[in-house]
Structure formats: structure tokens, C-alpha cells
C-alpha positions in Angstrom: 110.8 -54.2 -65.7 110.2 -51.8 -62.7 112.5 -49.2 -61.5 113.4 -49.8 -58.1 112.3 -46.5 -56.1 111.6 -47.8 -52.7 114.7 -48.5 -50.6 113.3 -50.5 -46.9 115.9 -51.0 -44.5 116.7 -53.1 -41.6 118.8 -51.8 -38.7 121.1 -53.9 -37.2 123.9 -55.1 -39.1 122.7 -52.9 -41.7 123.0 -49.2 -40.6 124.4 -49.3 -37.7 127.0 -52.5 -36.3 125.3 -53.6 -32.9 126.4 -57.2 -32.1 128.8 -56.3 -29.6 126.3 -54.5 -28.3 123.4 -57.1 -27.8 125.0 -60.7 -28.3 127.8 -61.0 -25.6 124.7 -59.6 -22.9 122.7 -62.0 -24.2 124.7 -64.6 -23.3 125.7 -63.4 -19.4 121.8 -63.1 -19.1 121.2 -66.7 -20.4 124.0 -67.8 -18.1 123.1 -65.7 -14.8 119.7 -67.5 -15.0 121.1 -71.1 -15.5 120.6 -71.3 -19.5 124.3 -72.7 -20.3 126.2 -71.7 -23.4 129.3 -73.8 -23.9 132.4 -71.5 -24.5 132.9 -73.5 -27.8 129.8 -72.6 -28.9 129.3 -68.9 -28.0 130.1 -67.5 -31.0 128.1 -69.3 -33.1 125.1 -68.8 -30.8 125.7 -65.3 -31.1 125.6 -65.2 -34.6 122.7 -67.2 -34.7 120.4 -65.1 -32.9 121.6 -61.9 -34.3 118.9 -60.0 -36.1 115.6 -60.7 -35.1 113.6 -59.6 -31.8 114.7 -60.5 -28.8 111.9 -62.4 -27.5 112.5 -64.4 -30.8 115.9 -64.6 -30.0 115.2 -65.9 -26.4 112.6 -68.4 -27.6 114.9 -70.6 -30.0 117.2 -71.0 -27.7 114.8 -72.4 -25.6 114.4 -70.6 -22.5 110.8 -71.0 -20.7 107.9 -69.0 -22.1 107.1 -67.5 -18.4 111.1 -66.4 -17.9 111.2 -64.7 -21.6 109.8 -61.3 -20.4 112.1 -60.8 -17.5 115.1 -62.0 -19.6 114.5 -59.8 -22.5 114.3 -56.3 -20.4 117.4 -57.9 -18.2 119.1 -58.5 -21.2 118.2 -54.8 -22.9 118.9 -53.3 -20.0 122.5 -54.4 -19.4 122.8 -54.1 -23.7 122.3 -50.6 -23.1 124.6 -50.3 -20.9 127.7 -51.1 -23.2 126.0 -48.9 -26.6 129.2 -47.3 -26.7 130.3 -50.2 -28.6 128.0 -49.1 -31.6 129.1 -47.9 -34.3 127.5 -46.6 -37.7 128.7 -48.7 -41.0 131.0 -46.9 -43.1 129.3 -44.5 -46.0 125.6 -45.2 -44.7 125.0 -41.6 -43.5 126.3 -40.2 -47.6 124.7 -43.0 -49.4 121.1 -42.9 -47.7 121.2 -38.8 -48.5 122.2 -40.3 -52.0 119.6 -42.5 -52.5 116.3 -39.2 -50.6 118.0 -37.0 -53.3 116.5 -38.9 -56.4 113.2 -37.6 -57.6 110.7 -40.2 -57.1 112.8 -42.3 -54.4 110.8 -43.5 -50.6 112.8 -44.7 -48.4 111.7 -47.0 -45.0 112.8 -48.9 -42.5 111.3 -52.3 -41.3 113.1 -53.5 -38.2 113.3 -56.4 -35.4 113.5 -53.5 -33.1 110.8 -52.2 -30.5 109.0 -48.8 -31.3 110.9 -47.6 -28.1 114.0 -49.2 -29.2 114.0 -47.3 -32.9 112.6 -44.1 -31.1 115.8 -44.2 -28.9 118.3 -44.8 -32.5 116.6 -42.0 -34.0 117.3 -39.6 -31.5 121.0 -40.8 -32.2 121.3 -40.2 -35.8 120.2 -37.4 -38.2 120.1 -39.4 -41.1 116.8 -41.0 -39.5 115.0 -37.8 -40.6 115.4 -39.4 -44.3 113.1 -42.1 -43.8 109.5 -41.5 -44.7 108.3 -44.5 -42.6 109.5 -47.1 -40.0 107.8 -50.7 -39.2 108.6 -52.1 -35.8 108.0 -55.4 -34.3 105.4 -53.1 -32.2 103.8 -52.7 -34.8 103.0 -56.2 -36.8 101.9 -59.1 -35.1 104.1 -61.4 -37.2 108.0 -60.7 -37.3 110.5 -61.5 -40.0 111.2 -63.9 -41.5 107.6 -63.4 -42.3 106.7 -60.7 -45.0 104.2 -58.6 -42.5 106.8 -56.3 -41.4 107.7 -55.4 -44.9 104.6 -55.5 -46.5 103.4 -52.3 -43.8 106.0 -50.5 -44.6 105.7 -50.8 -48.6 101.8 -50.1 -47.8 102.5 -47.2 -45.5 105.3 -45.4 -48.2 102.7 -45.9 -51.5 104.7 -48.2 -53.0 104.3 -52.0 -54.9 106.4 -55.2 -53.5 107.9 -54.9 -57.2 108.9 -51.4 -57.0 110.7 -52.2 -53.8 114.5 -53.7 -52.3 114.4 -54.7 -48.8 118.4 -54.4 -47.3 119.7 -56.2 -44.7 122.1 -58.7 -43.7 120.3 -62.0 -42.1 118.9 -65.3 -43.9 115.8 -64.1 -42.6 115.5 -60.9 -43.8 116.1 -62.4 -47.1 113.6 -65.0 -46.3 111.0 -61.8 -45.3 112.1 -60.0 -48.8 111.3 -63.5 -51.0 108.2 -63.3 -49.4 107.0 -60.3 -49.6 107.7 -60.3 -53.5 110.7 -57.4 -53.3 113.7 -57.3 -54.2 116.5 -58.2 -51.7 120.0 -56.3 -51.1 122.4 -58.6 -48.7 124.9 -56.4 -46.2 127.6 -58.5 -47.0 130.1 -55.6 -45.5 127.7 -56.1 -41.9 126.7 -59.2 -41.8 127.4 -61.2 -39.5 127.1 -64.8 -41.3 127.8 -63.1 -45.3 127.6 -66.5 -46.6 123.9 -67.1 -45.4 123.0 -64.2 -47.9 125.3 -64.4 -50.5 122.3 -65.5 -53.0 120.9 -62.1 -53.0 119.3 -59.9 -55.8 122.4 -57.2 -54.9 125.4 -58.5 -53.2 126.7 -55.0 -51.4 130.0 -55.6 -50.5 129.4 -51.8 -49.5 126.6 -49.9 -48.7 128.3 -47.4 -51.8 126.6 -50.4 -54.0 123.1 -49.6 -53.0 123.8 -46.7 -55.6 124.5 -48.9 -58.6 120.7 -50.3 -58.4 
């Protein structure tokens, strides 16, 4: 069996927490253009649509293909306004400068995010500077939970689907992982719906576990 020496990671719900930042906008953008979201049902909508791109995001919930564009930037723009509410998950800064200092190890990230998005969190965090590649959804035409996004970034770091664990904390990113042939690590200690991905190669309860593979 294959050592496991290429450690891919999503973003959100992952590194860093951003639901409170994106989901409750979400839903005052939805409802300032007529979309309604029942009050009993926020939450779970939320949840839902947590973790993949926002024109994904926009699109199962149903709002018209000529509206989605405008949406999304209204919707990013007033997100951005409340990214105080961030906040980086405990131990991820320690355990990714863990995981760069073994000989031999690549680390990457494949995210939901836009190129401008990710170039905007790495100017927030120095730990950034320890990943060797990042995948965008600029950058593949397909989006989780399709493979493509994965499988560029294990191209781009030299590395084989069975050399590799893909961490994050959504079904679909498991989904992406399966099918990609990688390993897959579930953020149980991010996620926002833990049971979706409690089937996962590596259960972290905290990042700190990402060590023990």
C-alpha cells in the first residue's frame, strides 16, 4: 500500500469557518429579489448550499439562469461585507506546518472558490505560503462533486490519485475524492452537516488527526 504524501484541501468549512459569512447573505439576496425561503427552512437551506460555488449554489435552488450573475456578485459583495465573522479552525495554522515539514510531503488546495476569491484568503493567512498548488473553480470547467478540480491539482503537485487524501467537510467533496480515486479525510470538527461525511477514509474529529495518517 501507498504512503499517503499529498495532502489537497478544500477551504471552507475546512481551514477556515465561513458560513456565517456567506449563507445568512445568501439568503437576504434570494429574498430581496423575490426568491422566498421560509423561516422554517432557512437553516437547512443554508446548510445545503454550503460548500460549493456560488453559481452552483444559486442554481439548485432554482433561481433563473439570466438573474444568477447579478445575484452571485450581489450576494459576494454584501458576504464581504460581514468577513469579520471568519474565523480560522482551531490548530489548522500548526498542523499544515506539520504536515510541509515531512520530507517527501505536497500539499494543495482544490476549492469551490474563485481565483479572485482564494487570491483575496491568501493575502489573509500566512499559512497559504505552504501550499505548493491551488485549483479554483476558475480554473476547471467542471466543479466538485466532479473529480476535475482534484484531479488538476494532483497533476499540477506530481503526484498519483493513490498517493493522495482530499480533506474537506461536504458530501460532495467526498463524492469529488471517490471519484477521483484518493483518499478522503471528513472535517467532522467544520462541517456543517458531520453526518453527511461520517463514512470517510479518516474521520477528523480535529484537524490534529490529519497527523495520525
Amino acid at each position: 500500500m501507498l504512503q499517503i504524501n499529498t495532502f489537497i484541501f478544500d477551504i471552507d468549512g475546512t481551514l477556515i469557518d465561513t458560513f456565517d459569512m456567506y449563507m445568512p447573505a445568501m439568503i437576504e439576496t434570494l429574498r430581496k429579489h423575490g426568491y422566498h425561503v421560509a423561516p422554517q427552512d432557512e437553516t437547512a437551506t443554508m446548510k445545503r448550499l454550503f460548500g460549493i460555488t456560488g453559481a452552483d449554489a444559486l442554481k439548485l435552488f432554482g433561481v433563473r439562469p439570466d438573474e444568477i450573475i447579478a445575484l452571485q456578485q450581489e450576494w459576494f459583495h454584501l458576504s464581504y461585507q460581514r468577513e469579520n465573522r471568519v474565523k480560522v479552525l482551531d490548530h489548522i495554522p500548526e498542523v499544515l506546518a506539520d504536515l510541509a515539514a515531512v520530507k517527501g510531503n505536497r500539499l494543495g488546495v482544490a476549492t469551490s472558490k474563485l481565483r479572485s476569491e482564494y487570491d483575496h484568503f491568501a493575502n489573509q493567512y500566512a499559512f497559504t505560503n505552504l501550499f505548493d498548488v491551488a485549483i479554483t473553480s476558475s480554473d476547471t470547467r467542471k466543479h466538485k462533486p466532479d473529480p476535475e478540480p482534484i484531479l488538476a491539482a494532483v497533476e499540477r503537485l506530481g503526484a498519483r490519485p493513490d498517493q493522495a487524501v482530499y480533506v474537506g467537510d461536504t458530501i460532495n467533496d467526498l463524492r469529488a475524492a471517490q471519484a477521483a480515486g484518493t483518499k478522503f479525510a471528513g472535517a467532522l470538527y467544520g462541517s456543517a452537516n458531520p453526518n453527511e461525511i461520517k463514512d470517510a477514509d479518516y474521520p477528523l474529529v480535529t484537524p490534529m488527526d490529519l497527523l495520525k495518517i
